[in-house]
N, C-alpha and C positions, 0 to 999 in steps of 0.2 A: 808790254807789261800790264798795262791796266785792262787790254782783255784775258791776261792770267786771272787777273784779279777777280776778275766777273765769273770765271769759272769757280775759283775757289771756295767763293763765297753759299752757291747755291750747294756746291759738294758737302761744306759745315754745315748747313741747314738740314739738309737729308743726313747727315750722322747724329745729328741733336734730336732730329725724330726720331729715329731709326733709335738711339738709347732710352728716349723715353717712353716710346711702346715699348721697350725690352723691360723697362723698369715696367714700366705697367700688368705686362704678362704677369712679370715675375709676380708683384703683387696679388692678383688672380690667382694663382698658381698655388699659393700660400695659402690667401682664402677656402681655395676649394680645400684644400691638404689637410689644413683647420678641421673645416664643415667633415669633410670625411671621416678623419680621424675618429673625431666623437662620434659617426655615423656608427664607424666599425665598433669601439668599445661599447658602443648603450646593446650592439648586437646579441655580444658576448653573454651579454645580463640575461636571464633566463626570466627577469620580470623586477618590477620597480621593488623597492626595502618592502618590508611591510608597512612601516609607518607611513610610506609615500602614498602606497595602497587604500591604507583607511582616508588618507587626507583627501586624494581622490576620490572618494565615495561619498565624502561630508563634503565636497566642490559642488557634486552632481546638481544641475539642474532641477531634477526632479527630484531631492533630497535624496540620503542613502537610499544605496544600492542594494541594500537588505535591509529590514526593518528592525528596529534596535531590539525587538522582543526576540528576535530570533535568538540572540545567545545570550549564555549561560548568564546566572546573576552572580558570579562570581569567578574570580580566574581569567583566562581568555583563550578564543576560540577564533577558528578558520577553519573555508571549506571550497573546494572547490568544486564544481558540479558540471556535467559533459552537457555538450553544448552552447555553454559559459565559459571561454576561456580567462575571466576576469578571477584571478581568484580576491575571495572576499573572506574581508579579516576587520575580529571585531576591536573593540575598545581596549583599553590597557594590554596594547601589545609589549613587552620588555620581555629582555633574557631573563628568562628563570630556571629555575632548574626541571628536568626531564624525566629524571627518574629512568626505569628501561625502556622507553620512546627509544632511547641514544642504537640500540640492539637494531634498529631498524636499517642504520646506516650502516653498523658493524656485518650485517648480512648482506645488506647491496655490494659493500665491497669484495667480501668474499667471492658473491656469484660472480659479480663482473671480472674480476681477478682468475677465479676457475669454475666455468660456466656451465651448468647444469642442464641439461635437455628434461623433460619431464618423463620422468620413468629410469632415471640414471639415478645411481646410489653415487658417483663419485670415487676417486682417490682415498684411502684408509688412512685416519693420524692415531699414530699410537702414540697412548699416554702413559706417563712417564712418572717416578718418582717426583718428580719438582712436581707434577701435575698435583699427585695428588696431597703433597704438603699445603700449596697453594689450598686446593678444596679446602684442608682442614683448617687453613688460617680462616677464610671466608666464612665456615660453617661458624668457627668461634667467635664470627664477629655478627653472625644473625644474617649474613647474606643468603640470598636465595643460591643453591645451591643443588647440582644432580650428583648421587654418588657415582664415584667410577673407581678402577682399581688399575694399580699400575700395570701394565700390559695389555690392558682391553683396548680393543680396536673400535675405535667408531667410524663409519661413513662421514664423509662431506656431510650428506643429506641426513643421518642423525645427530649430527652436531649441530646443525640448522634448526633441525625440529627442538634438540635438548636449548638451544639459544631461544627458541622464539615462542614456542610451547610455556613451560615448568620457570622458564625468565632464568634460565642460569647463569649466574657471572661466571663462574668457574670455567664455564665453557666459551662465554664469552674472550677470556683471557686465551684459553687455549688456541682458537682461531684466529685471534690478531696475532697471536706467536707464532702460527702454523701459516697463514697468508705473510707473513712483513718478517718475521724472524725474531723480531720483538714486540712487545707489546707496545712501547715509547712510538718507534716508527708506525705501527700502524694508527697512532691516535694521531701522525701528521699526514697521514693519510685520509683521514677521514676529515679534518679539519681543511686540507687541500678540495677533496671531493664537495666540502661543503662551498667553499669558495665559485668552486665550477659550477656550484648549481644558484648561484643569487643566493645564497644564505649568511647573510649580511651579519646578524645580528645571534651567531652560531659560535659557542665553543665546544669542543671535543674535549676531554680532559682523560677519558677511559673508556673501551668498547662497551662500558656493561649500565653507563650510568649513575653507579654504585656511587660516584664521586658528586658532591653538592655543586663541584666548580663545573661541570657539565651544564651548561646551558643553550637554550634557545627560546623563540618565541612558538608560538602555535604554526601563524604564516610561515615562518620559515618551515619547520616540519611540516608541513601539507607537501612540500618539495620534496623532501625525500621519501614523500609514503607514494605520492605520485610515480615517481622513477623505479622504486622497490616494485612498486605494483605492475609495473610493465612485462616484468620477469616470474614467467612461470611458473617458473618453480616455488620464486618466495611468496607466489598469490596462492598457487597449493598447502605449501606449509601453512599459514598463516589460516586459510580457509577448516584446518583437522581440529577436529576436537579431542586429539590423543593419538600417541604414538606409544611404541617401545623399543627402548635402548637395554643395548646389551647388560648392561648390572644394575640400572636402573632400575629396568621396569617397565608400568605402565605410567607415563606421566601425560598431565591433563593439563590443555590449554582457560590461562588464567581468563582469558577472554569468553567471559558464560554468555555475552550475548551470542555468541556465532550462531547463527542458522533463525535467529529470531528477530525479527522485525525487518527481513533483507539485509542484515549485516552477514558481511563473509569477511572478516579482520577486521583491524591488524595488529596493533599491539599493546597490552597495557602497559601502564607504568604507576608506581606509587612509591612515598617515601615522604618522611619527615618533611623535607625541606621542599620537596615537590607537590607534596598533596595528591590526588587521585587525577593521573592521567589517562588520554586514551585515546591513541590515533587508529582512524576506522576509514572503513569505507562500507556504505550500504546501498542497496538499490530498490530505490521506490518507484511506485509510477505517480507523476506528476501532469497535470491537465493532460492526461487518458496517454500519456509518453515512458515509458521506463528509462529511468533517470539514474547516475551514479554519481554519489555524493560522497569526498573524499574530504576527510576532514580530523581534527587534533581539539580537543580540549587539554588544556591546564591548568592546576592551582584549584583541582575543585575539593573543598571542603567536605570532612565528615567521617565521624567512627571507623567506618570500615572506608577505608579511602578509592580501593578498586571499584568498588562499589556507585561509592559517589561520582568516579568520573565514565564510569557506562552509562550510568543513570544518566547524564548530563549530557551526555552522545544519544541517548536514545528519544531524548525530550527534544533535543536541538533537531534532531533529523525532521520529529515529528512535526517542529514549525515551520523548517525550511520546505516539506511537503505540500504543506498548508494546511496540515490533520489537527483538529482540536488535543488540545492537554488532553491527554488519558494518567490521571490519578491511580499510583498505585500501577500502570501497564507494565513496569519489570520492574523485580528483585532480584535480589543474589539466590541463585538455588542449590540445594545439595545435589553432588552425584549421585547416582543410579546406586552404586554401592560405595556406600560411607566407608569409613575408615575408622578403627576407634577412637574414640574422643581422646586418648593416651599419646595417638601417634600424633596428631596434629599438633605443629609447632606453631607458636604467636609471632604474629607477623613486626612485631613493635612497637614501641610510645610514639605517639603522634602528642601535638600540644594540648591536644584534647585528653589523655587520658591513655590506663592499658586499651588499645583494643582488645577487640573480640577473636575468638579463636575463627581461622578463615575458613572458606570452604572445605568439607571433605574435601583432603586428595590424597597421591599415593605418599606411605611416610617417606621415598626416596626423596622429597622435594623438601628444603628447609628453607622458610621464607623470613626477611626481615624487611627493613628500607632500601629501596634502591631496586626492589629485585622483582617485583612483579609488573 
């Protein structure tokens, strides 16, 4: 019996180990699953909030990461530059409103949804009695606006240009209808897409913008000018200084910088509640290197508001280059061929006062808040 016993004993002993390296594993096991876990989700993140971003920059060692002169004196801005994956984002980053920036994302989805080769016109959406009710509510209410007429076929690729050219909601509407089948669903579309892309601090509320509750920051928008800009097609569009659509016309991209200073896009935006926006990209050469600088201003102040926020992209670029203030280097200019002073319609009140009557363009374009 008592050499039963001696066996026994050493057998409990090896089961008492034996469970607690098991417990042990297990606890490893957890740990790492833990540690992983957060590995896989921070993956997913296409990059820190923007606020984490600035915080990170004012951490830096060698003080920020851009010099505070770089942007704008008012509003706020981001940019991101090739060969710099960090994107850099300045001071008083908050949701604000976009104005038609929001068109940016309303066209990423459409391409990725039905995908354009460069030199393809696209699938045909004909527009329809509700289409052009719609127009006439928007025109009554001072939105920016393309005429169309019930029956007329537009291309994919002219309803892209008429979106992102002329800033039309109208068309804007008709695409989220013609991608998603509603326009509701495709603003949880785009507010989904923004999730995918780290756009933290991002609401969708309308493809066109047109809506005040559409907001974002700047950094956040540098994200989807980035991803738009990958796709051909919408760097084509965005790159034209004018197209023509079928009842339209000639309509002319609201973006007068294009082709001057190495800007080729992307989109403006302006309105009441937005002030003069303006996501861009331009290419300088920087210590003897050609350089591409993708970047957003908003909330920039001033009379003619489109104005104010190229202006504010064209100074910002020139610091982040390292080129001296040029006084006076861009204005707003008139087209080639004006338009009579009679066709041009007023773009809106700002809390400043009427503005001023905008640039010539074609009388098919009616512009107010929200729409350029």
């Amino acid at each position: 019996m008592a050499h039963v016993n001696r066996v026994r004993r050493p057998t409990r002993r090896i089961r008492i180990r034996r469970a607690r390296a098991a417990g042990l594993l297990v606890g490893i096991a957890a740990i790492a699953a833990a540690l992983g876990y957060q590995l896989l989700t921070s993956s997913f993140s296409t990059a820190a909030s923007p606020l984490d971003v600035v915080r990170t920059e004012r951490r830096s060692a060698a003080g920020e990461a851009v010099p505070s002169t770089v942007w704008p004196a008012y509003g706020q801005a981001a940019f991101v530059q090739t060969r710099r994956s960090q994107l850099q984002a300045g001071p008083n980053q908050h949701a604000a409103p976009i104005a038609s920036v929001a068109k940016v994302m309303t066209a990423y989805l459409v391409l990725r949804d039905h995908p354009l080769r460069l030199g393809q016109d696209g699938p045909s959406i004909t527009l329809t009695e509700a289409d052009m009710a719609d127009t006439d509510r928007r025109r009554g209410q001072h939105e920016s606006v393309v005429s169309i007429a019930a029956g007329e076929q537009l291309t994919e690729l002219q309803a892209l240009r008429a979106l992102l050219l002329p800033s039309a909601n109208n068309i804007a509407a008709v695409l989220a209808r013609w991608d998603s089948g509603s326009v509701d669903r495709f603003v949880i579309r785009m507010n989904a897409g923004a999730r995918s892309l780290g756009m933290t601090h991002t609401q969708y509320t309308d493809p066109s913008g047109y809506d005040d509750a559409t907001v974002s920051t700047a950094a956040d928008q540098v994200r989807i000018v980035e991803q738009a800009m990958r796709l051909p097609v919408f760097a084509s569009i965005v790159a034209t200084p004018s197209a023509t659509l079928p009842v339209a016309g000639l309509v002319h991209n609201t973006n007068t910088l294009l082709g001057r200073d190495g800007f080729v896009g992307v989109k403006t935006g302006s309105d009441d509640a937005a002030g003069g926006c303006f996501a861009f990209r331009a290419i300088r050469w920087i210590d003897g290197k050609r350089a591409t600088i993708t970047g957003v201003v908003l909330g920039q102040p001033g009379e003619d508001q489109i104005a104010a926020g190229l202006a504010a992209a064209d100074a910002m670029v020139d610091r982040i280059a390292g080129h001296p203030a040029r006084p006076g280097a861009w204005a707003p200019t008139t087209r080639a061929t004006p338009v009579p002073r009679a066709a041009a319609q007023p773009r809106g009140r700002s809390a400043r006062g009427q503005l001023p009557l905008p640039v010539a363009r074609a009388p098919s374009t009616a512009g107010r808040r929200g729409s350029q």
